[in-house]
N, C-alpha and C positions, 0 to 999 in steps of 0.2 A: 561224826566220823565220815557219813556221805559227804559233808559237805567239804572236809579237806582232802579226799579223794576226787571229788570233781576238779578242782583247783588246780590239783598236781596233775590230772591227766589232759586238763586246759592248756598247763604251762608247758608240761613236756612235750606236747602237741605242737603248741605253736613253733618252739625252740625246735626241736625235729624237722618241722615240714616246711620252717624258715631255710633251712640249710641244707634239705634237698631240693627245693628250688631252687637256690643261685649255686648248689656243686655241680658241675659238669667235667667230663669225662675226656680227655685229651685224645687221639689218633694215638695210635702205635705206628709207627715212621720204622725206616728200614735197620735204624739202626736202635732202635730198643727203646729209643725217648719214647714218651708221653706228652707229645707236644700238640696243641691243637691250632689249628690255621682260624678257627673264629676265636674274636675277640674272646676272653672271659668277666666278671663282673667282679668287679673290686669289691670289697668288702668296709671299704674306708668311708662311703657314702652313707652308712647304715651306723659307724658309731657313735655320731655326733644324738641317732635317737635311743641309743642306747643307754648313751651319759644323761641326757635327760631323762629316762624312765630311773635310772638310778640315783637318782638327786630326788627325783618326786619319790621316790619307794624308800630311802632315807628319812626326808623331811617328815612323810608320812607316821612311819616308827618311831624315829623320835618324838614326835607330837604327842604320840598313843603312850608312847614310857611314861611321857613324862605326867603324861595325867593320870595316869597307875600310882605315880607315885607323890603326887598332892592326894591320894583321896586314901 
């Protein structure tokens, strides 16, 4: 039980503290936007490591099914 509560508070952790580091916060301008004069950071550079932790965390499970299911 310790050990899949470590896990989850590892992953929601990282997921969490991934996405308040690159949120940032716009100016409020005169007329009501939310628009900020520095650049902000795309998020499109980050899913190309996403699709690969998700292929490997895939392949992974699959591997582990399937030798559940020979034994």
């Amino acid at each position: 039980m310790k050990n899949i509560l470590l896990k989850l508070y590892c992953t929601l952790f990282c997921l969490l503290s991934s996405v308040m580091v690159f949120a940032q916060i716009g100016d409020d301008t005169s007329d009501g936007d939310l628009e900020s004069v520095e650049p902000t950071v795309p998020i499109n550079g980050k899913l190309i490591f996403l699709a690969i932790a998700g292929i490997i965390f895939a392949y992974y499970t699959f591997r582990k099914y399937r030798k559940e299911q020979t034994i």
